[in-house]
C-alpha positions in Angstrom: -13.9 22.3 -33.6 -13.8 22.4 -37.3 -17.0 20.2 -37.6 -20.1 22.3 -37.0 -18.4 24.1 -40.1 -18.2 21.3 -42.2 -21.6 19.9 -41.9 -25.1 20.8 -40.7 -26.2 17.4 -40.3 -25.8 15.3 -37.4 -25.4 12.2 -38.4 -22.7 13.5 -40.8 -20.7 15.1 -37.9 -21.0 12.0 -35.9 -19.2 9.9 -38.9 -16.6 12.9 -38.8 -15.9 12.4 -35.3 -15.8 8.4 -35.8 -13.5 8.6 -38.5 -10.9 11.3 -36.7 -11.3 8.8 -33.5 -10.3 6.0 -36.0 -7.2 7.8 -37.6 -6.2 9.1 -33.8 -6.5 5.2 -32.2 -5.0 3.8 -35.8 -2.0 6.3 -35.1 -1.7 4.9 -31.5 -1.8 1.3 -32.5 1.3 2.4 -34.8 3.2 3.7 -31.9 2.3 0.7 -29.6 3.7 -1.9 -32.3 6.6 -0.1 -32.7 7.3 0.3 -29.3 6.6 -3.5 -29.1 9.1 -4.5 -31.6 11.5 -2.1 -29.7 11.4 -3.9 -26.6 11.4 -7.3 -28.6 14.7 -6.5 -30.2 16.3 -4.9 -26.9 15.3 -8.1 -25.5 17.0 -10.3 -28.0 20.0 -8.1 -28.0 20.4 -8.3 -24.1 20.2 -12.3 -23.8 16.6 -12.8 -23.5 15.2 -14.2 -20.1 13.0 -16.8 -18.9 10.1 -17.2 -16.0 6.1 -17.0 -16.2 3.9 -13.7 -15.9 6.0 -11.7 -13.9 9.3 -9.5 -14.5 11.4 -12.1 -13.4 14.3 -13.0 -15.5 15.9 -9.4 -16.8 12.5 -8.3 -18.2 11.8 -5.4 -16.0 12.0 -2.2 -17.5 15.4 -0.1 -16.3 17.2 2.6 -16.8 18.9 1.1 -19.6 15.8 1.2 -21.5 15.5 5.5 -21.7 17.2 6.0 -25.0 14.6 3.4 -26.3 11.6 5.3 -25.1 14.1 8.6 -25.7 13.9 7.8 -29.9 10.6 6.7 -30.1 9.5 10.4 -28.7 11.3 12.4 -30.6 10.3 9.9 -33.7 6.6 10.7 -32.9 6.8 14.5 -31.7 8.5 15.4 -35.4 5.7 13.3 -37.2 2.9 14.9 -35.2 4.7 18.2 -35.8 4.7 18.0 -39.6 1.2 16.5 -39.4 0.3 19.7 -37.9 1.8 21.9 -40.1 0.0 20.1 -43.5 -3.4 20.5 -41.3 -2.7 24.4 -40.8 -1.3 24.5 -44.5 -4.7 22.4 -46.3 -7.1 23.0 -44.3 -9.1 26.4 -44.5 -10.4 27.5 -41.2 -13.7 28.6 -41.9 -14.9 26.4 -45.0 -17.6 28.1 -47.5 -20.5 26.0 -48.7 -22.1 23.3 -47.3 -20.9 24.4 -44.1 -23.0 27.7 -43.4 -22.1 31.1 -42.1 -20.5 31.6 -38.6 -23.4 34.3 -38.5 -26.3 31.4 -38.0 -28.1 31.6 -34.3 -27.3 29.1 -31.9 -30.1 26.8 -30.8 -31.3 26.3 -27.8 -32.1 22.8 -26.3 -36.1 22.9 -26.9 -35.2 24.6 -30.5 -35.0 28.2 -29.8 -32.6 31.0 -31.1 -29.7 31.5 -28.5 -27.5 34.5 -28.1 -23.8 34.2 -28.2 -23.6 34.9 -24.6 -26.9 32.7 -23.3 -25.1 29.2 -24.3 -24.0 29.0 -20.9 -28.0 28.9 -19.6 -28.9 25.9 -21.5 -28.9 22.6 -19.6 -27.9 20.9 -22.8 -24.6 22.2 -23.2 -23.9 22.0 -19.8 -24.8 17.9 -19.7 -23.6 17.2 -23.0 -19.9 19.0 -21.4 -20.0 17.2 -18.2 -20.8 13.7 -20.2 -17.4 14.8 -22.5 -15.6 15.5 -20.2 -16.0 12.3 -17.8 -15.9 10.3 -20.7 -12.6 12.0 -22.1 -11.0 11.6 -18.5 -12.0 7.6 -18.2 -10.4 7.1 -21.2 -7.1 9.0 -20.6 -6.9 8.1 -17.0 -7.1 4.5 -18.3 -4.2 4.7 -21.3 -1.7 7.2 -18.5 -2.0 4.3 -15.8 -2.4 1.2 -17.8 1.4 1.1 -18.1 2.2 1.6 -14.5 -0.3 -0.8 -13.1 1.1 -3.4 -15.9 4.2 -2.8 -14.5 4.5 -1.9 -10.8 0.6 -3.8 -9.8 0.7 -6.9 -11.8 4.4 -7.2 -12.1 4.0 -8.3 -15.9 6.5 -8.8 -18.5 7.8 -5.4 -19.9 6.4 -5.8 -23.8 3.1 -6.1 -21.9 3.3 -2.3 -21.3 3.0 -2.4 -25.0 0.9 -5.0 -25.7 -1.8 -4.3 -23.8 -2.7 -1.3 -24.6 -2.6 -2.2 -28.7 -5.0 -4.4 -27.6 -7.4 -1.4 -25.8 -6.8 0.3 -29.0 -7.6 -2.5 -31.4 -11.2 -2.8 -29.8 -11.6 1.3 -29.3 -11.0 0.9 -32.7 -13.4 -1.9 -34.0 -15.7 -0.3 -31.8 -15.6 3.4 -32.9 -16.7 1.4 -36.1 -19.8 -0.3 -33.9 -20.6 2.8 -32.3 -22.5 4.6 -35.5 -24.2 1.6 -35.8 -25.5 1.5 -32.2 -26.4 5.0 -32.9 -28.8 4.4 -35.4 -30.5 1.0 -33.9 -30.6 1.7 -30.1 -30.2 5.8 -30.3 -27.4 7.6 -28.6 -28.6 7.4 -24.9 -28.1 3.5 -25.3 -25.2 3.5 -26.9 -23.6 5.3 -24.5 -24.6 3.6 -21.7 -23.4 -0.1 -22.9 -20.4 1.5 -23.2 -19.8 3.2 -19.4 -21.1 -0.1 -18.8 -18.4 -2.1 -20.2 -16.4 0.5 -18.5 -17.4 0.0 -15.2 -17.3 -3.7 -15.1 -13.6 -3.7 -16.7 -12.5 -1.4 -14.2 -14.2 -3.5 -11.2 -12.6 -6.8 -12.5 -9.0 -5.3 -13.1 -10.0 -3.8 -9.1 -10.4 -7.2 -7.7 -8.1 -9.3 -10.0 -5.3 -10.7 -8.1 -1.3 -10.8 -9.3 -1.7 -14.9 -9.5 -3.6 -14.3 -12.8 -2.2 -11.6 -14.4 -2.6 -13.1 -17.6 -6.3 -12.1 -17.4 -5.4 -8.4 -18.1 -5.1 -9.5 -21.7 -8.8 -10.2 -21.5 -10.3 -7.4 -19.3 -8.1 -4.5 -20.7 -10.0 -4.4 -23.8 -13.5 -4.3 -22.6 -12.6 -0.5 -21.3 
């Protein structure tokens, strides 16, 4: 929200947005590897177990697992709590400068000076929302079910509930990097359709894929 006060320029707030996407996916990768050493460890500690792709052998998650998942919230809630704090503590909420005054008219799509009340009658905000929004719900219907199919679908091994989803945030990552460059060579439009396109045909393939060849989640998972 903070960004149209930071900078006037477009390309600038696009960087902006890349790099707060990078810090939020870097933060998740953390999480994930943490988690993934967790489960290693309780593993290790509870005799190991032995079979192929699926949660045979004492590697399905149980009840015994909680206090596991039970530390690693609380470890996370208190960091993003302090985070919060130092944001609210450093950060002024209306920066002076380069930003502008709060007072400038809002634009209309075709350039135009938009009362406060008229940005619900431009088409633009309207279609740039409804492209946010079902963007923003691919992506977190995606990360909230990946676990649960991993685990209940495919019947995989329980550090896959980890693993894999590093692995979707690796390549978000890498390519939240790609994307301002995608920007500036194929334009925005483009860019955003290669990616609903990889989305679409990860989803499809993970639709179809059968339990035999689990191991190909590894593959398709990061393409969406």
């Amino acid at each position: 929200a903070l960004m149209p006060d930071l900078s006037k320029s477009k390309r600038e707030r696009t960087t902006l947005s890349s790099v707060r996407y990078g810090v939020t996916v870097a933060c998740n990768i953390f999480v994930l590897l943490a988690l993934s050493v967790l489960l290693a460890r309780e593993r290790e500690a509870s005799g190991g177990g032995s079979g192929g792709g699926g949660c045979e052998g004492g590697v399905e998650l149980t009840s015994a697992d909680q206090p596991l998942f039970q530390s690693l919230s609380w470890t996370v809630a208190a960091v993003g709590v302090l985070a919060a704090c130092g944001f609210y503590a450093g950060v002024p909420s209306h920066p002076r400068g380069r930003g502008g005054s709060r007072n400038e008219p809002r634009l209309s799509s075709s350039g135009s000076p938009l009362p406060d009340a008229s940005i619900f009658e431009d088409a633009l905000f309207w279609k740039h929302g409804l492209l946010y929004m079902l963007a923003r719900l691919m992506i977190n219907l995606n990360m909230v079910y990946m676990p649960l199919y991993v685990q209940s679908t495919m019947r995989m091994r329980r550090n896959a509930i980890a693993v894999i989803p590093l692995l979707m945030y690796v390549l978000s990552l890498l390519g939240s990097g790609i994307q301002n460059v995608m920007n500036e060579k194929f334009g925005r439009v483009q860019a955003f359709s290669i990616g609903g396109a990889l989305q679409v045909v990860g989803s499809l393939a993970l639709f179809f894929l059968p339990r035999r060849v689990s191991w190909m989640m590894y593959v398709i998972a990061p393409l969406i």
